[in-house]
N, C-alpha and C positions, 0 to 999 in steps of 0.2 A: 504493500500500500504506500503512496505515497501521498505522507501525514503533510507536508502542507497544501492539502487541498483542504482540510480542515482550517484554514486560515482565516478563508471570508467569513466564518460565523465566530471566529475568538480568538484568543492568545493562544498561539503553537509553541511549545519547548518543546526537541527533542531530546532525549538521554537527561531526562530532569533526577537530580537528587528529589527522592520522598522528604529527607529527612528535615528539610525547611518548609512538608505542608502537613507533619503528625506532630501532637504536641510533646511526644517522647524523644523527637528530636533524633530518629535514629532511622535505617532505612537504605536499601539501594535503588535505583536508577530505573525509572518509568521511561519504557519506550519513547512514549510519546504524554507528554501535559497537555490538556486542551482545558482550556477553561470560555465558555461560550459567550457573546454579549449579554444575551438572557434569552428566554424560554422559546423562542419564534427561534432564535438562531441554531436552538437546541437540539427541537425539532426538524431543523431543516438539513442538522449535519445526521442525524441518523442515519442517513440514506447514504452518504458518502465513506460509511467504514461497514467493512463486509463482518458478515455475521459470524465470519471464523476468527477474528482478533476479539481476545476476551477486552473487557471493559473493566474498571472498576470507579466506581462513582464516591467522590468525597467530597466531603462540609468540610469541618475545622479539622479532622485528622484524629479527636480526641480519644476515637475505640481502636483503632489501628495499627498494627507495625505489619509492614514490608519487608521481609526478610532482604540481607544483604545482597542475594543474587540479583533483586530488584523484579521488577514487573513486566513480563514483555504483552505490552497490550497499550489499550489507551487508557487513562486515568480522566475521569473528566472529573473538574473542580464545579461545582453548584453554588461556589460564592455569588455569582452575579444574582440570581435568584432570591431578591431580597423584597418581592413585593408582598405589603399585609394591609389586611384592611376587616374592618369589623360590621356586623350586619344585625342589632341587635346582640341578644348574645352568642351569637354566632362570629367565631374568628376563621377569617382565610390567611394562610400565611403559604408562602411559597417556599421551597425546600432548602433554601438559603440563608435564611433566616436562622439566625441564633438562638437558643432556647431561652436564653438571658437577655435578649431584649424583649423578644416574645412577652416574655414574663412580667418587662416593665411597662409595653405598654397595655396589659391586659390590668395593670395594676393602675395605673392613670386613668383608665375609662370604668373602672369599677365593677370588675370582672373577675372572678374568683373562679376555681381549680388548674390555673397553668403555675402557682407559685413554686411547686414543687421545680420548674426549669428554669426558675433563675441560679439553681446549682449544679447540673446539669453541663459539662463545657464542650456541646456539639451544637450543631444544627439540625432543623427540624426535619429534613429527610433521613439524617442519619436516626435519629428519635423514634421516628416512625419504624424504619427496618428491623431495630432492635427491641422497637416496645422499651424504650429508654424511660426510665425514672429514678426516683428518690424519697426517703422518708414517708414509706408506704405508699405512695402516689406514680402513677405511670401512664405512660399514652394510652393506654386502651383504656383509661376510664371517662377520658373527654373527646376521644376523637370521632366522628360521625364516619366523614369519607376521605378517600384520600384520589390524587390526581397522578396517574400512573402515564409511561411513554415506553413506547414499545420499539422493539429492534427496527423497526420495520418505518418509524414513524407513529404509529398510530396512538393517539391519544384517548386514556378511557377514567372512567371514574368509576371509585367500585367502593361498595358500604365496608367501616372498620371491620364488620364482624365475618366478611369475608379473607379476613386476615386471617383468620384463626390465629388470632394473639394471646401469649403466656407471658412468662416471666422471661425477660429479655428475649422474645426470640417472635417474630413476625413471618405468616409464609407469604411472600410476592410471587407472581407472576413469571416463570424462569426468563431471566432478560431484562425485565420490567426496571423503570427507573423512578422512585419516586420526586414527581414534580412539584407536587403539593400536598396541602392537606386541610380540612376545615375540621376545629373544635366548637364542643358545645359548652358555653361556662354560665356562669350565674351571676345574679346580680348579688354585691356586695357593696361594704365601705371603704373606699381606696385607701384610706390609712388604716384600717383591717390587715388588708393584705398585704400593705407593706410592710408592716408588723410584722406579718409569718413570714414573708421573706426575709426580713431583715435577721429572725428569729434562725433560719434556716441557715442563712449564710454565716454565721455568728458560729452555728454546730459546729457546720462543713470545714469552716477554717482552723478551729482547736483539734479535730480531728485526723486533718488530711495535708499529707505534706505540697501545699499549694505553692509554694515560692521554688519550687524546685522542680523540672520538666518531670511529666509522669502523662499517663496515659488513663487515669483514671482507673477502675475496680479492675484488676485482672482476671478472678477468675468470677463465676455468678457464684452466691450465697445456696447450699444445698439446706432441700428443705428442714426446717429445723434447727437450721443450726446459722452460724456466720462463717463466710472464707478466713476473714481475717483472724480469727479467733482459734479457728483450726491451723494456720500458718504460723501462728503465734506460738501455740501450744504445743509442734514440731520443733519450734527453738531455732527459728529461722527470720527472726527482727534481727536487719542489720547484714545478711546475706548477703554477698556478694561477687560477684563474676566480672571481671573487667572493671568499667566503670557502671556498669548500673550492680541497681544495690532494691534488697528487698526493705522498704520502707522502716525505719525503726520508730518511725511515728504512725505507723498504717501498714500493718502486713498485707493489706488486699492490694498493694499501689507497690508499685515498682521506680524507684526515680532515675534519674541520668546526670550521675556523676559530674558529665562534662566527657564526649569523645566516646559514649556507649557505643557499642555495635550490637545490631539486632539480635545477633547468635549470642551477644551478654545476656540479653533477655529472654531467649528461647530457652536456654540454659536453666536460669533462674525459676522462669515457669515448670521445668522440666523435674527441677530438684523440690519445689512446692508440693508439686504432682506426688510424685513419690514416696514424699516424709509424709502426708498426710494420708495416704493409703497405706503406707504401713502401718503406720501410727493408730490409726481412725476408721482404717478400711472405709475409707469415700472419697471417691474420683472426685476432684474438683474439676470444673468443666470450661474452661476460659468465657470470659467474656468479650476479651479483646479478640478483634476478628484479627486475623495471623495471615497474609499475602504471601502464596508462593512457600515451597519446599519446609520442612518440619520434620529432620531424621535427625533424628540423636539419640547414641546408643546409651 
């Protein structure tokens, strides 16, 4: 394929480093970056990359690592995708949209249940793939529908509940890219809710080591019980491979030293894995979605 014919609809980088668009900061080498003008232009490049070059579609990068081999395919970025707008209490936000604004302006028009994504550090198509939330609240309690784009071009709109949504884990349409999405929220008092977010944010930060690149929860909470608690209790606060290191402030968070490489973190998931199934006999199950290759003996 020849990636700049993808040009008229966006910004072309060939042989992009991941590692300046995941928040772990770590990562090798996308074919091809395309990031689009916005949603018309989006549409219009589906037709120009053939159905056998895999795709992978990112927001801020926050659930993510790319392993060091890197990507061979297209990466498409959905920053531009920043249109929202409210209809009653009905919100349309488009899949570029940050959870954390989302959140603030759902809290200025006085609109309750998105506060849970002002802590949340992705974008709302990534939200939706994974049924992303926090502090018992998640996408599948507010989302109505969402706005779907297909390899082909074709644009469709299909009801939440045909997600068949769980605990982090959403089914799309194989291909499917989510474009959009519209929630259902409530009427509230805007210093209400800025109260619980402020509330939220206040947790999140004594909690989670935020000042220092991480990728957010590594693996999901099995039922019953916490990740972190189970990693903790292996004796693995402070772990570390290379420059990433297993949180000594949040066993569920992995951070980046400074010059991590992705196999530091593969590792690190790999050795969590392990001491917690010996230990505890239960598989923890990542949550960070993993790009490309995953063999380690």
């Amino acid at each position: 394929m020849d990636y700049n014919n993808l040009s008229a609809f966006g910004e072309v980088r060939e042989y992009e480093s991941m590692a300046g668009h995941v928040t772990l900061g770590v990562g090798g080498a996308a074919r091809c970056y395309f990031r689009p003008h916005d949603l018309d232009a989006l549409v219009a490049s589906m037709t120009k990359i053939p159905s056998e070059i895999p795709l992978l579609v990112i927001g801020r990068g926050s659930n993510l690592l790319v392993t060091d081999a890197g990507f061979d395919g297209v990466v498409i970025d959905l920053a531009s995708l920043q249109g929202i707008s409210l209809d009653g209490t009905l919100l349309h936000c488009q899949a570029g949209c940050r959870m954390s604004q989302v959140a603030a302006r759902c809290a200025d028009a006085g609109l309750a249940g998105a506060e849970f994504m002002a802590t949340v550090p992705g974008n709302i198509g990534g939200g939706v793939a994974m049924n992303a939330g926090a502090f018992g609240h998640q996408f599948s309690d507010i989302l109505q529908r969402v706005a779907l784009l297909h390899r082909d071009g074709r644009r469709e709109a299909v009801a939440a509940d045909a997600l068949k949504m769980a605990y982090r884990h959403s089914v799309l349409p194989t291909g499917a890219l989510v474009v959009g999405a519209e929630f259902e929220l409530q009427r509230d008092d805007a210093e209400a809710i800025r109260g619980r977010i402020r509330a939220m944010r206040t947790k999140r930060g004594v909690s989670q080591p935020l000042a220092q690149p991480n990728c957010g929860s590594v693996f999901k909470n099995p039922p019953g019980d916490h990740a972190a608690r189970l990693i903790e209790a292996a004796g693995l606060k402070g772990e570390r491979c290379g420059q990433a290191q297993i949180s000594p402030q949040h066993a569920n968070f992995i951070v980046n030293l400074g010059g991590a490489s992705s196999q530091d973190v593969l590792h690190l998931m790999t050795v969590a894995q392990r001491a917690v199934k010996l230990q505890s006999d239960i598989h923890l199950e990542p949550e960070l979605k993993v790009v490309g290759s995953w063999c380690e003996q």
